[in-house]
C-alpha positions as CSV (number, residue, x, y, z in Angstrom):
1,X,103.7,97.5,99.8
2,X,101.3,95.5,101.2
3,X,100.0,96.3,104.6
4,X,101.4,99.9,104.3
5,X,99.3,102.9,105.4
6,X,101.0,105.9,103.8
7,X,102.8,105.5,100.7
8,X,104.7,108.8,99.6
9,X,105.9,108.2,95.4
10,X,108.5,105.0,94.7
11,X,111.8,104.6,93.5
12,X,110.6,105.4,89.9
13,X,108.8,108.6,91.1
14,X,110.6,110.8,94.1
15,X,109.2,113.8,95.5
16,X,111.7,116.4,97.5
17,X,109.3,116.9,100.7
18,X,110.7,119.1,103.6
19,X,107.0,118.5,105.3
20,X,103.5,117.1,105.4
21,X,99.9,116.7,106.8
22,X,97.2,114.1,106.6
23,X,93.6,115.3,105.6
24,X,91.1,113.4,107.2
25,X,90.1,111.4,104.3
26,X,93.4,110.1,104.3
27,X,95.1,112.6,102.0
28,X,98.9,113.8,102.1
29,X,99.7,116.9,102.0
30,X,103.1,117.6,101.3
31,X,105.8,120.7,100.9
32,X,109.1,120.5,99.2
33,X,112.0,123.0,99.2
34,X,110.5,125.0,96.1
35,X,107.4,126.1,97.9
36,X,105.5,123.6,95.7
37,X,102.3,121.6,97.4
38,X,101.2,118.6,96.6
39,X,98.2,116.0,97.7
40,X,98.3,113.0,97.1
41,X,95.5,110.5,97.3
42,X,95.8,107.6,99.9
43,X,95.9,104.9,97.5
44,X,98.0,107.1,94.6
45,X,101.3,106.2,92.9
46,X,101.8,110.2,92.2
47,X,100.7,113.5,93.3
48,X,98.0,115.7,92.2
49,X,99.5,118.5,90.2
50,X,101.5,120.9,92.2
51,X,100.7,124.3,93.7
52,X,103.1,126.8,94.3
53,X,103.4,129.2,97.2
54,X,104.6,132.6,96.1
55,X,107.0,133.5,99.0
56,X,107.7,137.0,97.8
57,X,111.2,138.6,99.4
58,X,114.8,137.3,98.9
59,X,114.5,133.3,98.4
60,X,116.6,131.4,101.9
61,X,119.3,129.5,101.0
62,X,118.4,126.1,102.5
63,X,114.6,126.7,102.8
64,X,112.6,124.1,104.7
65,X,108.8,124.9,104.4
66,X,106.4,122.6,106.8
67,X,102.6,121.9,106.3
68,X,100.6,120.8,109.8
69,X,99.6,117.8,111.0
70,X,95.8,117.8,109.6
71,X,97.4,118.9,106.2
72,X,95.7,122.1,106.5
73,X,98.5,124.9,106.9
74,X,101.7,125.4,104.8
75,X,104.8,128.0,106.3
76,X,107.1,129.1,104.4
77,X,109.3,131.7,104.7
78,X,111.9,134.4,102.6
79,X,114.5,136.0,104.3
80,X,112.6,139.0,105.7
81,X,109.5,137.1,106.9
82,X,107.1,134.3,107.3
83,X,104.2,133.1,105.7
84,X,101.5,130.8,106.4
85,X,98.8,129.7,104.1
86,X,95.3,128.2,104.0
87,X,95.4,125.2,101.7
88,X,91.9,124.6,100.1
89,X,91.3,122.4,97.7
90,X,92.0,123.9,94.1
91,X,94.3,127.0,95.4
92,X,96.4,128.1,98.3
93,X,95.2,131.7,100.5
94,X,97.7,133.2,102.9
95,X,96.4,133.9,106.8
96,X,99.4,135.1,108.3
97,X,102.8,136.9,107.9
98,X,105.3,137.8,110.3
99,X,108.1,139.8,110.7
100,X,110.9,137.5,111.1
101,X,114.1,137.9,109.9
102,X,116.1,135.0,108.7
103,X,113.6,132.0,110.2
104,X,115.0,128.5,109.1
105,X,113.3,126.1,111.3
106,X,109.5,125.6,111.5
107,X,107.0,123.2,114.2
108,X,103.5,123.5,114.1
109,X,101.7,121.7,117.4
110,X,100.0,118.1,117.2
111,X,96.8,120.3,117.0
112,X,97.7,122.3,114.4
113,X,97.0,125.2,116.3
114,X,100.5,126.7,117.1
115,X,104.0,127.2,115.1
116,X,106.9,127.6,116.3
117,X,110.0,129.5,114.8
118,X,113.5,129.4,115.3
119,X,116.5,131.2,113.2
């Protein structure tokens, strides 16, 4: 609509999203519950096309990956650990796993800098 500054799909086109970033071009970043990403352009009706995140280990039964605020970072997690990924432009890299059993609940910092995880 007019005057908006962030537009995410319409009512012809919905996108499940459990997260998102903003590059600073203005891009979304987006995560939805099947470890998909998406970007979308900040004038676009629809997403580029979607990469997954292979979360390897038994899938979670309500699973609520996050991407940061600067769009950068995605976390997802299975039910033995948690991943984080680097999210370049035309593929994903994972940076980080940890340990932790049976994580549902995700926060990155305003900075991007820190997560926090809770089960």
């Amino acid at each position: 609509p007019k005057g908006a500054v962030l537009r995410l799909g319409t009512t012809r086109l919905r996108a499940p999203i459990t997260g998102f970033g903003i590059l600073s071009d203005g891009t979304a970043v987006t995560v939805g519950p099947s470890n998909d990403v998406r970007t979308w352009g900040p004038k676009d009706d629809e997403s580029d096309a979607p990469i997954p995140v292979p979360v390897p280990g038994p899938r979670v039964a309500f699973p609520r990956p996050q991407v940061s605020p600067d769009g950068r970072l995605v976390v997802a997690a299975s039910g033995e650990a948690v991943f984080v990924w680097e999210r370049p432009t035309d593929a994903i890299k994972r940076v980080a796993t940890f340990d932790i059993v049976a994580a549902r609940y995700f926060l990155f910092s305003p900075d991007s800098s820190k997560l926090a995880v809770a089960r």
